[in-house]
DOVONU-444662 format. One line per 10 residues: number of its first residue (from 0); for each residue z, y, x of N, C-alpha, C. Coordinates in pm, 1 decimal, padded with zeros to 6 digits. Layout:
NUM	Z/Y/X/Z/Y/X/Z/Y/X; ...
***
This chain:
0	00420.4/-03168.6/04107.3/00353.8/-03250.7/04005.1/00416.6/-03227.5/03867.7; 00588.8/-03210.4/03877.7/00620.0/-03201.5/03734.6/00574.3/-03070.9/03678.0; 00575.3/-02961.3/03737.8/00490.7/-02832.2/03729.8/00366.3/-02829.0/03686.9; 00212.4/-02889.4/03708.3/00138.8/-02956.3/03620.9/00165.3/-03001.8/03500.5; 00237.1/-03122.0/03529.7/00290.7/-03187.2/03396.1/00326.9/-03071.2/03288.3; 00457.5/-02947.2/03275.6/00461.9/-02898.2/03196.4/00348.2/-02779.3/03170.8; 00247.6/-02752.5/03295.2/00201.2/-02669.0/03230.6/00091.7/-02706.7/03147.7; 00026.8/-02825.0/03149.6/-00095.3/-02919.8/03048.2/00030.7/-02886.5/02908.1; 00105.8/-02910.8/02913.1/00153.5/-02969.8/02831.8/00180.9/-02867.1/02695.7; 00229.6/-02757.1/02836.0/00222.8/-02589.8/02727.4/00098.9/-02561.8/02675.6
10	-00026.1/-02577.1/02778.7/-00208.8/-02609.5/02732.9/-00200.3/-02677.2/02597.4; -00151.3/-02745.7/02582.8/-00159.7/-02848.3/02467.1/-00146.9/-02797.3/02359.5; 00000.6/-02766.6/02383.2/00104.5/-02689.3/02271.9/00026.9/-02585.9/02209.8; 00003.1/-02473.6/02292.9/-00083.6/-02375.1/02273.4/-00187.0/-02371.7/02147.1; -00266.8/-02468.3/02231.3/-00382.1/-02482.4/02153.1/-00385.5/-02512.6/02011.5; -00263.1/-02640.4/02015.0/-00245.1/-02680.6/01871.5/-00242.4/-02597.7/01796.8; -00124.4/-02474.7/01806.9/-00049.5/-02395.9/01741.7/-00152.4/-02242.2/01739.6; -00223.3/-02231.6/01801.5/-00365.2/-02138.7/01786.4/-00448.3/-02175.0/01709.0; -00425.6/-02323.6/01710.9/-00589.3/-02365.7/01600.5/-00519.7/-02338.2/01463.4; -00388.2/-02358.6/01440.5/-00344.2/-02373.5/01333.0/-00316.8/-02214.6/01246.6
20	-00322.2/-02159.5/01374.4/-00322.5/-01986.2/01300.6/-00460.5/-01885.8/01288.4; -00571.0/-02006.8/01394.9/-00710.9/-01970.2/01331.6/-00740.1/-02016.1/01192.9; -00716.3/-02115.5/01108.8/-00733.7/-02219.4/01024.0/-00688.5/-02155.4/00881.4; -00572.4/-02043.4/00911.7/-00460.7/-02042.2/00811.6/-00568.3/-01917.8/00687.3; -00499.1/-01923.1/00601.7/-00618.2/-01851.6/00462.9/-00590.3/-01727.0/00520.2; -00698.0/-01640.3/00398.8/-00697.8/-01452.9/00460.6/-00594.9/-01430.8/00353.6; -00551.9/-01289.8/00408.3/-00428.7/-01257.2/00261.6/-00519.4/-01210.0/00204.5; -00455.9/-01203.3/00086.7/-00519.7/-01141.9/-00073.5/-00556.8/-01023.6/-00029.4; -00694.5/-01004.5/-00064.7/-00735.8/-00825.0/-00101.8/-00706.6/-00756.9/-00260.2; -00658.2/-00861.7/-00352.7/-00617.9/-00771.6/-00429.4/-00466.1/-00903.2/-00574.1
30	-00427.0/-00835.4/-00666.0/-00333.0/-00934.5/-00677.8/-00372.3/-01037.3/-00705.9; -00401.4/-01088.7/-00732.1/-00469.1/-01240.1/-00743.8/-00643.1/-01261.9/-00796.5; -00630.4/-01407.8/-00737.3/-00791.8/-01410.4/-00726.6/-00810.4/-01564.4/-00804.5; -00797.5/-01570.7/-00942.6/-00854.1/-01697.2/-01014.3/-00914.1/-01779.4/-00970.8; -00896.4/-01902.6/-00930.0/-01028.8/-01977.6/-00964.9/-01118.2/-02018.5/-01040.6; -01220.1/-02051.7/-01031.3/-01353.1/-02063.2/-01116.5/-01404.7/-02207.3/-01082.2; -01430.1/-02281.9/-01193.1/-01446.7/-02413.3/-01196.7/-01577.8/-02441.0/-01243.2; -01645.3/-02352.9/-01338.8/-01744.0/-02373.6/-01484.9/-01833.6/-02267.1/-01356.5; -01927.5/-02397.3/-01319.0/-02081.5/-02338.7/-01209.8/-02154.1/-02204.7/-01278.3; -02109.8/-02228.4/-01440.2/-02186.8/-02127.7/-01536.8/-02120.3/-01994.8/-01513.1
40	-02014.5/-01993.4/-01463.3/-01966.1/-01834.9/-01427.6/-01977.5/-01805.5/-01313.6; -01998.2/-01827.1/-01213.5/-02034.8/-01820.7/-01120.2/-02087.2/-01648.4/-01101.3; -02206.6/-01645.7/-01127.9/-02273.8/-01519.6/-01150.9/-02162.5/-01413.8/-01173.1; -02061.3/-01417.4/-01260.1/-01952.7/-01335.1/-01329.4/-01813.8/-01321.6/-01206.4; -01848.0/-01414.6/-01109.1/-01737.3/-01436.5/-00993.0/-01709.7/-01303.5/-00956.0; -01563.2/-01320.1/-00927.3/-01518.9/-01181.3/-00829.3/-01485.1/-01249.0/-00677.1; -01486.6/-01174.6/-00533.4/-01457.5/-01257.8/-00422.8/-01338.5/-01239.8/-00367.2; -01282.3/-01244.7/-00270.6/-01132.0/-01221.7/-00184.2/-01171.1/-01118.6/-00119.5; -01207.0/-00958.0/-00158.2/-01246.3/-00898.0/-00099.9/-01405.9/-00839.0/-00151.2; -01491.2/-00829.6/-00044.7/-01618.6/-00784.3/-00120.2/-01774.2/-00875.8/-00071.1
50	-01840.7/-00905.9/-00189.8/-01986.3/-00906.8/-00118.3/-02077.8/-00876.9/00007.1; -02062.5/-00947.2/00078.9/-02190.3/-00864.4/00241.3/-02276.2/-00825.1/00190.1; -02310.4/-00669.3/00216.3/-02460.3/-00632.6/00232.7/-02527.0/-00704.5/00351.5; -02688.6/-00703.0/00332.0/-02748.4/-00793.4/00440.0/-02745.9/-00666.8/00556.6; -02734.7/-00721.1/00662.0/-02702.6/-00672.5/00826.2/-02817.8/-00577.2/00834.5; -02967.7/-00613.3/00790.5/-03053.2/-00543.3/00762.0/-03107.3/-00446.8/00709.7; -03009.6/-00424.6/00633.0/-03007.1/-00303.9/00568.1/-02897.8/-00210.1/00558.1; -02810.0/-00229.3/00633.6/-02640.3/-00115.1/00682.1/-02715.3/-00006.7/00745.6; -02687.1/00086.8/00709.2/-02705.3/00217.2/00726.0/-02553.0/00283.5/00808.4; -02566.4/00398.6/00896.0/-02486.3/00485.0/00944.5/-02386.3/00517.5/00814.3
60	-02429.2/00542.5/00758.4/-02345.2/00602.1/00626.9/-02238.1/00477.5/00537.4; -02309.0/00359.4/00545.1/-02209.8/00276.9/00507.6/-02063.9/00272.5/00563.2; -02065.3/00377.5/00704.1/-01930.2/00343.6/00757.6/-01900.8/00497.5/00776.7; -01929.0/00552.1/00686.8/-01883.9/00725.4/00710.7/-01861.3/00777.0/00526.9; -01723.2/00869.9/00573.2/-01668.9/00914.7/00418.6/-01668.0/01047.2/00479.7; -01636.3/01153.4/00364.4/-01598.1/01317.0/00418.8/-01483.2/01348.5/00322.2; -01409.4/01450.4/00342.5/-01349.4/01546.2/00226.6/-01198.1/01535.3/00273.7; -01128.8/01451.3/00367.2/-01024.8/01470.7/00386.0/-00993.4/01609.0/00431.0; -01035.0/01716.2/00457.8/-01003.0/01851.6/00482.4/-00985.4/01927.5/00381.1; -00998.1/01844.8/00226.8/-00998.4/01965.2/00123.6/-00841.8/01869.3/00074.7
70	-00773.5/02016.1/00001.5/-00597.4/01953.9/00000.8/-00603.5/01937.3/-00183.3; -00594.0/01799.3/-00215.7/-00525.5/01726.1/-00313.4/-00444.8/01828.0/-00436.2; -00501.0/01797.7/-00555.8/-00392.0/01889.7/-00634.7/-00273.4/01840.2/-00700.7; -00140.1/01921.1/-00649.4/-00023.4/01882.5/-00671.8/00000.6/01898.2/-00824.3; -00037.4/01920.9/-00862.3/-00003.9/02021.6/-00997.0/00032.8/01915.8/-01096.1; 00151.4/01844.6/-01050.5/00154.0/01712.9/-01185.1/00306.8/01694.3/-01153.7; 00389.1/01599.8/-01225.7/00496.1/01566.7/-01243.3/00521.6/01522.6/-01108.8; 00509.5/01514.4/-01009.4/00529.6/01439.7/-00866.4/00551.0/01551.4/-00783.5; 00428.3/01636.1/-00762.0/00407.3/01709.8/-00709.4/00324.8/01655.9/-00578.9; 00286.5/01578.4/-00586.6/00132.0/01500.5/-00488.5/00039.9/01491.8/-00521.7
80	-00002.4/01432.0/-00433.3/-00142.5/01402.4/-00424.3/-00192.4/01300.3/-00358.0; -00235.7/01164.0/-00398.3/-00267.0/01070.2/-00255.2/-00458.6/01078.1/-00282.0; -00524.7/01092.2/-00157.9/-00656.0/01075.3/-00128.0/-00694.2/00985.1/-00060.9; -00769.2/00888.9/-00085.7/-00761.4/00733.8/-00078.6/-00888.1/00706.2/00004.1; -00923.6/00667.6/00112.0/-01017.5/00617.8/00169.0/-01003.1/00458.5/00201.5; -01055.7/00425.9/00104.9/-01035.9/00249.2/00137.8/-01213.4/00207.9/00120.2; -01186.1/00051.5/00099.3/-01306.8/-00015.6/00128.8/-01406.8/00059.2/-00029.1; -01356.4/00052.5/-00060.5/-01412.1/00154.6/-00217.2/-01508.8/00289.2/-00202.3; -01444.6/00372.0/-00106.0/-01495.0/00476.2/00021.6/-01600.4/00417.1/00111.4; -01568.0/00361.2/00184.5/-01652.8/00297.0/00279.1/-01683.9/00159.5/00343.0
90	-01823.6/00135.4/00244.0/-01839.7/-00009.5/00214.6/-01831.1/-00090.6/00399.7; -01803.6/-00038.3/00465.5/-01841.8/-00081.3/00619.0/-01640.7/-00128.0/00666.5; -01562.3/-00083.1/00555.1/-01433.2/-00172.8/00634.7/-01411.0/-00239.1/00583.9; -01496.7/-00317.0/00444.6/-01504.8/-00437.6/00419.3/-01479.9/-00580.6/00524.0; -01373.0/-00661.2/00554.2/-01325.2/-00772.3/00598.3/-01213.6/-00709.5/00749.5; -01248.5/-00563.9/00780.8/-01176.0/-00466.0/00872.4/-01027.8/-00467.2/00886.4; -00973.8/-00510.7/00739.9/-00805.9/-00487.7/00702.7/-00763.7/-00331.3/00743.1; -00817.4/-00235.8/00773.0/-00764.8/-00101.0/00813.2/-00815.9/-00010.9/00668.3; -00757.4/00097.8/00646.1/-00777.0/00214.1/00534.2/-00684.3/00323.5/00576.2; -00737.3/00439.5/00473.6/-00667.9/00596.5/00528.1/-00624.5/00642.4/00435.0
100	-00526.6/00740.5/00388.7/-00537.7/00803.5/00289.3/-00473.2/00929.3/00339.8; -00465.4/01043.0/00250.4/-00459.2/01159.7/00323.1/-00312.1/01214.4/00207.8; -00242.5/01264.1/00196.7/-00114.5/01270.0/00068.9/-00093.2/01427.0/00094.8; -00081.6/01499.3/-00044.3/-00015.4/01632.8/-00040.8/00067.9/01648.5/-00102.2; 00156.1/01708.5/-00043.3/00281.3/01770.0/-00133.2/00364.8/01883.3/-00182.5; 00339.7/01911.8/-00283.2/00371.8/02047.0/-00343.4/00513.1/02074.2/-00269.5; 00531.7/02271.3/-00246.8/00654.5/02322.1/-00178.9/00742.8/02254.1/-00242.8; 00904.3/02252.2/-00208.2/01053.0/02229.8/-00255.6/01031.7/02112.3/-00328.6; 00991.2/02031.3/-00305.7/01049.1/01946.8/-00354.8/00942.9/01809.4/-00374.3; 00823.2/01837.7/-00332.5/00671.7/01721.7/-00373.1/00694.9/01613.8/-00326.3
110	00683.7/01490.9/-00396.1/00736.2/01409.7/-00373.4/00617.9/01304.4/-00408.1; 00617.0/01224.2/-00283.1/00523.8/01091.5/-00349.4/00642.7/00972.4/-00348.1; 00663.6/00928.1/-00477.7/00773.5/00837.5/-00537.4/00749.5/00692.5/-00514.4; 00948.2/00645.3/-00483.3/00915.4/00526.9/-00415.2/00812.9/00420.3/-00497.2; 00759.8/00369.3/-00452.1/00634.4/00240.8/-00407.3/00637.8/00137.2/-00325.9; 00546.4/00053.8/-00308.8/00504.1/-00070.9/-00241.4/00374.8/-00067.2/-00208.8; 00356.9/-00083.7/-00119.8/00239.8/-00191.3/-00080.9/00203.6/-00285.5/-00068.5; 00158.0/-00409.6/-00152.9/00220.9/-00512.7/-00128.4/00079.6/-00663.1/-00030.4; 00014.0/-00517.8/00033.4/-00069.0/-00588.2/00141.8/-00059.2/-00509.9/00282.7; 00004.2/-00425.2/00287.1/-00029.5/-00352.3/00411.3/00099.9/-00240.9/00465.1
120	00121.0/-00313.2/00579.3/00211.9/-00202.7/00648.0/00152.5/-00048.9/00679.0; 00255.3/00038.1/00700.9/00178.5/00192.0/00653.2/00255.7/00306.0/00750.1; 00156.0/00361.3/00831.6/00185.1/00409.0/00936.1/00142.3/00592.0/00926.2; 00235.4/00684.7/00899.1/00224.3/00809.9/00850.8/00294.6/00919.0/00927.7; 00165.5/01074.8/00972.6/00210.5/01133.5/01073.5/00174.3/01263.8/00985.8; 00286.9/01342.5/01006.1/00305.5/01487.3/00913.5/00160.6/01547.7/01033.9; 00114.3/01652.4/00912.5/00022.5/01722.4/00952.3/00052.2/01827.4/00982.6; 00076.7/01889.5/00832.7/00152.1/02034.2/00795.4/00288.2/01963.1/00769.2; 00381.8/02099.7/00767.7/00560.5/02059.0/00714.8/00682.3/02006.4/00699.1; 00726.0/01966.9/00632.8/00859.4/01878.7/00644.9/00933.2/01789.5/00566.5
130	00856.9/01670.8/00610.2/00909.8/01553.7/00496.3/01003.0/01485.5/00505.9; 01080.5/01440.2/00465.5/01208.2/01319.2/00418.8/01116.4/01202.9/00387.5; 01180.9/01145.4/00460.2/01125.0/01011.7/00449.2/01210.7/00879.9/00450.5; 01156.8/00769.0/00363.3/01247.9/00631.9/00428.3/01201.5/00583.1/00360.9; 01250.4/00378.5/00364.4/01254.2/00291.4/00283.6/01384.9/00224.6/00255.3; 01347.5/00110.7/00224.1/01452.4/-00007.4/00192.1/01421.1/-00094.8/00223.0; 01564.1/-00169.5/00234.3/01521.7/-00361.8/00332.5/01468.4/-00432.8/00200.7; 01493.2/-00556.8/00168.0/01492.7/-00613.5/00093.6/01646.2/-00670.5/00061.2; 01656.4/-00723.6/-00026.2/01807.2/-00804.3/-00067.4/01848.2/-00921.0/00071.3; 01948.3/-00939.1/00058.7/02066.3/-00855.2/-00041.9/02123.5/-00685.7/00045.4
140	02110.0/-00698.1/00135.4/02134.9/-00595.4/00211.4/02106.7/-00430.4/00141.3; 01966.0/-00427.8/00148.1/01884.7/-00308.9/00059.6/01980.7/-00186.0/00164.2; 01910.8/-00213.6/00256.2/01972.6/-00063.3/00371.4/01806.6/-00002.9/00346.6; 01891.8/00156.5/00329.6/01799.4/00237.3/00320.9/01811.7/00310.7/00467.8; 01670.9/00313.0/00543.6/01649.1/00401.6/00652.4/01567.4/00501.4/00663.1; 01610.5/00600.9/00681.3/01572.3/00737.2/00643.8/01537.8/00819.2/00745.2; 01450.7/00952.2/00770.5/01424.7/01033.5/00856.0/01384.8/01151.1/00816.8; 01391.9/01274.7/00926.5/01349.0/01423.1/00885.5/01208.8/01386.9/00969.1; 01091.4/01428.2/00890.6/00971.7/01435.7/01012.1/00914.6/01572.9/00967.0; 00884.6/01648.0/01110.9/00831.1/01752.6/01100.5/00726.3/01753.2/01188.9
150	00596.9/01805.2/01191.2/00452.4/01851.7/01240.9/00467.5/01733.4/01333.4; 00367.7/01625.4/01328.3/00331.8/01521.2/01496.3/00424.7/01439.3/01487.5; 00512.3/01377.3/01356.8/00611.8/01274.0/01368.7/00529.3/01210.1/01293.0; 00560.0/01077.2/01381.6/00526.0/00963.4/01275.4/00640.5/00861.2/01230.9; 00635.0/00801.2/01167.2/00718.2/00692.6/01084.1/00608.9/00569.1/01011.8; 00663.3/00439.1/01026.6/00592.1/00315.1/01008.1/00705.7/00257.1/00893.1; 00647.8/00237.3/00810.7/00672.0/00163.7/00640.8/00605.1/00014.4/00638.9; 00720.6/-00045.2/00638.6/00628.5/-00224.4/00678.1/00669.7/-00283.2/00560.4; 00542.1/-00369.9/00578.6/00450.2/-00400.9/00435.7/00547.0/-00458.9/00308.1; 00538.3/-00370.4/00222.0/00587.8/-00497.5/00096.4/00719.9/-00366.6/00082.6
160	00809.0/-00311.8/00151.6/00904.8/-00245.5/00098.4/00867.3/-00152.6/00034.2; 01019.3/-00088.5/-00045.6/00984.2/00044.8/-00077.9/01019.2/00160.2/-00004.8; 00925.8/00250.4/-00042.9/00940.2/00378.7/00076.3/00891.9/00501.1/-00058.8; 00910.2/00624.9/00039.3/00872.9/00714.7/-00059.4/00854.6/00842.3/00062.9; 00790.6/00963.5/00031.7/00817.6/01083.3/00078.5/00843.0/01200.6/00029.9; 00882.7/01287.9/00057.9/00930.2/01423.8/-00030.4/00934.0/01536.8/00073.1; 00878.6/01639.1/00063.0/00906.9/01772.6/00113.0/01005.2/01831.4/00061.4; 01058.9/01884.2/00164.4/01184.2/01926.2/00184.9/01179.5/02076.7/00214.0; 01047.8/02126.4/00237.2/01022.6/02278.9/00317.8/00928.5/02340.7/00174.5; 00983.6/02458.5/00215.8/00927.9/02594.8/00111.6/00745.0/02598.5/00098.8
170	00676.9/02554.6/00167.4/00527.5/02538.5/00226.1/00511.2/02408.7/00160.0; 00373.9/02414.5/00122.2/00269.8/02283.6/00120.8/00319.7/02195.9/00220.6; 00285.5/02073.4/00239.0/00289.8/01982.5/00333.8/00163.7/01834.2/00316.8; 00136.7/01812.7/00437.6/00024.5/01750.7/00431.8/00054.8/01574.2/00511.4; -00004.3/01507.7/00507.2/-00006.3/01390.3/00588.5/-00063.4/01289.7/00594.2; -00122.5/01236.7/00678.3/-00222.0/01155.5/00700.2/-00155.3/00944.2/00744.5; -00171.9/00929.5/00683.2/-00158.5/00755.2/00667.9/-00260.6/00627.9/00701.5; -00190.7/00571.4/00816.1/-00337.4/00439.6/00804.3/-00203.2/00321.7/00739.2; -00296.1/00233.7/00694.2/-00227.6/00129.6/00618.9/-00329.1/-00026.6/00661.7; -00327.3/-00128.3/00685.5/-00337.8/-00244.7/00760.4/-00360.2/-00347.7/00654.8
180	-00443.1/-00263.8/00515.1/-00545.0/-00325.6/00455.8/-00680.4/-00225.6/00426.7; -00786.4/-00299.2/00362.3/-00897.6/-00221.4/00326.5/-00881.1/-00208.3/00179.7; -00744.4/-00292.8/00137.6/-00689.7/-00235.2/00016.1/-00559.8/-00277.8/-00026.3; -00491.7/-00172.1/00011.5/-00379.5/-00183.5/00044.8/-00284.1/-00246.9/-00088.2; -00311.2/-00159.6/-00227.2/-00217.8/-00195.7/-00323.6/-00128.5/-00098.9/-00324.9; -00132.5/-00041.9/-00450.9/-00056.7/00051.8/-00458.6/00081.3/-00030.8/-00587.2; 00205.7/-00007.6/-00582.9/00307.3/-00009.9/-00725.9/00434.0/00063.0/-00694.3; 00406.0/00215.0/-00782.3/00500.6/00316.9/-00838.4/00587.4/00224.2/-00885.4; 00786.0/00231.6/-00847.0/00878.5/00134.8/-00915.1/00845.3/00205.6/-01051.1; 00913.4/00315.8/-01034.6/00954.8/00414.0/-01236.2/00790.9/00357.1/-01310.5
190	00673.5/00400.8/-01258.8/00510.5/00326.6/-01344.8/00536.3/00226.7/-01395.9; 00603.9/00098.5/-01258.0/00532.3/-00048.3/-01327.3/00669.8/-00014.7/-01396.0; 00762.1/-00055.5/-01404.0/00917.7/-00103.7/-01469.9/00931.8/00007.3/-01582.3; 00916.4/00107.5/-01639.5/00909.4/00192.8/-01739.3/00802.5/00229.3/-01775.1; 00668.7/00186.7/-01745.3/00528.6/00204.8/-01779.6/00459.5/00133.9/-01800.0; 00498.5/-00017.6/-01815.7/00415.1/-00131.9/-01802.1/00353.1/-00141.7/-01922.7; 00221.3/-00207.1/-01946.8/00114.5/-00229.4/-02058.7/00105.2/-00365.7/-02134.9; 00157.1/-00439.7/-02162.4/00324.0/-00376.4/-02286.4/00428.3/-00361.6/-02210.1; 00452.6/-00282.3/-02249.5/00645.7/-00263.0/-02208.6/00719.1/-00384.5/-02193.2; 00825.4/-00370.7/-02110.9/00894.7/-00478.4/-02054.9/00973.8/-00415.3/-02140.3
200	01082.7/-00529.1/-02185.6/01138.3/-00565.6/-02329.1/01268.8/-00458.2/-02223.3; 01335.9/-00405.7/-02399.8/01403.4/-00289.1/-02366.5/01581.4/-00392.7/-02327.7; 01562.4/-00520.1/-02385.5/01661.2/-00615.2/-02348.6/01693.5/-00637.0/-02186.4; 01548.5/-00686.5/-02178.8/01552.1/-00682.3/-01988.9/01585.7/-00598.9/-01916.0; 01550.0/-00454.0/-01974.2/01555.5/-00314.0/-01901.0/01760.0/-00311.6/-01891.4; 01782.8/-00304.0/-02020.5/01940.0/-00237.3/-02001.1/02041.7/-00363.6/-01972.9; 01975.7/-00492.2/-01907.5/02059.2/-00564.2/-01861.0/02045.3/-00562.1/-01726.7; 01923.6/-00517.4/-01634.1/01889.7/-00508.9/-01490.9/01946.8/-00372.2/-01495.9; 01933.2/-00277.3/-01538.3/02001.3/-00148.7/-01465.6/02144.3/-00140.8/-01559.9; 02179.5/-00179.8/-01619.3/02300.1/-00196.2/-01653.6/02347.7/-00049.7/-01740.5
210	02277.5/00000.1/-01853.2/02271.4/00093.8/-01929.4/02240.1/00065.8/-02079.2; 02293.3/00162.8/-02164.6/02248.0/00112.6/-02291.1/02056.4/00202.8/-02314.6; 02061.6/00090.8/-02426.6/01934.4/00111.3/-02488.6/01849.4/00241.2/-02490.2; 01997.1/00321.9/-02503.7/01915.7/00451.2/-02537.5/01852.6/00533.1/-02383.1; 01939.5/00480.4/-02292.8/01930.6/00541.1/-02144.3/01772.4/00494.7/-02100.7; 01721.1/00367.3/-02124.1/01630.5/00319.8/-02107.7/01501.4/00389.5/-02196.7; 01506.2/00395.7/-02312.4/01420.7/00463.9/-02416.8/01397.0/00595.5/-02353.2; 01460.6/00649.7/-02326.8/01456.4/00798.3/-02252.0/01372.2/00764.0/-02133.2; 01428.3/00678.2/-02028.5/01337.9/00669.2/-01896.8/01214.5/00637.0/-01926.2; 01176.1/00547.0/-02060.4/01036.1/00511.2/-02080.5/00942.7/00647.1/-02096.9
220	00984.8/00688.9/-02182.0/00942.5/00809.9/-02270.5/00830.4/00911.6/-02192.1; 00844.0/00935.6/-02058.6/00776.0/01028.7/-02035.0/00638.0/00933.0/-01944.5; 00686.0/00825.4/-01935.4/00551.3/00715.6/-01881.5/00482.9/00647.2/-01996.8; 00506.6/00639.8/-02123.6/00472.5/00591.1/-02253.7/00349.5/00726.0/-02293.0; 00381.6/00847.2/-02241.7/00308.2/00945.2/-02290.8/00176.4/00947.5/-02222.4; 00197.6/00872.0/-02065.8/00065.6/00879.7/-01975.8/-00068.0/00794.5/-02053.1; -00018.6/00701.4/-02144.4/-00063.3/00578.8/-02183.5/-00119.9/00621.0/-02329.3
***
């Protein structure tokens, strides 16, 4: 009988604690989402995510993209390339939380530079070559964990840290990524923090990295030119 007793009781528990994680909000599809008060904008609204097309009219093609077989041009200060299949691509993984992107990286040295995601953990398997890979914890710790992946390795980047990749081999290198939004969010550290639209005050800069003025002016300099 007491065996009953606790197992209603776990029934109970259960349930509570299920309803309460059916109930709970969706995460953000993108950085923030205003509210709107004035019925008159309405029309002008943006949503948590995207508009339904009516069911009636989805087509095969709403859930089909092509071109990941053609390779990305490196030919820039990075030496990458990211090719982006998100809900933008294909209006059909709208409310899905899944996306792809495909990344190239120029020989000796191509590098896609550390970043965030700051919706989606990110799960990446070399195609072609030989990448270096890792992230970082968060504070205070900030352990960096690192790996060699070559052809059929994968490595998982969970959500919100920074990570980065770089080829390490004389050859192109290729790799394919799913990430656990339909928009994931992209933020380059060196972009936002030395590229920002206005600039983050050169005060803030050489008191967080702990350099003078001029060290900072220099790091801006070549992200001030993108702009």
């Amino acid at each position: 009988m007491k065996s009953v007793t606790y197992f209603a009781g776990f029934l109970v528990f259960a349930l509570v604690f299920s309803g309460g994680a059916f109930a709970s909000d969706p995460s953000p599809l993108q950085d923030f989402c205003v509210a709107i008060n004035d019925p008159g904008l309405v029309n002008n609204a943006f949503v948590n995510g995207k508009f339904c097309k009516d069911p009636n009219l989805v087509k095969a093609g709403d859930f089909f993209s092509q071109g990941l077989d053609v390779a990305g041009n490196t030919s820039n200060p990075s030496g990458s390339n990211v090719t982006t299949v998100n809900v933008d691509k294909i209006p059909g993984l709208n409310t899905l939380g899944i996306s792809l992107v495909r990344i190239d990286y120029a020989p000796n040295g191509g590098i896609n530079p550390p970043h965030t995601h700051p919706r989606a953990t990110e799960i990446l398997t070399v195609i072609e070559g030989t990448l270096n890979v890792g992230f970082v914890t968060s504070n205070p710790n900030n352990t960096l964990f690192t790996k060699v992946l070559n052809k059929g390795d994968v490595f998982v980047f969970p959500i919100g840290l920074i990570h980065f990749q770089q080829n390490i081999g004389k050859t192109p290198a290729v790799a394919i990524a799913g990430l656990s939004s339909q928009n994931a969010g992209v933020i380059t550290i060196a972009n936002a923090v030395f590229g920002s639209k206005p600039a983050i005050s050169r005060d803030v800069l050489t008191r967080a990295f702990q350099v003078g003025a001029a060290v900072i002016k220099l790091l801006q300099a070549p992200f001030m030119k993108q702009y």
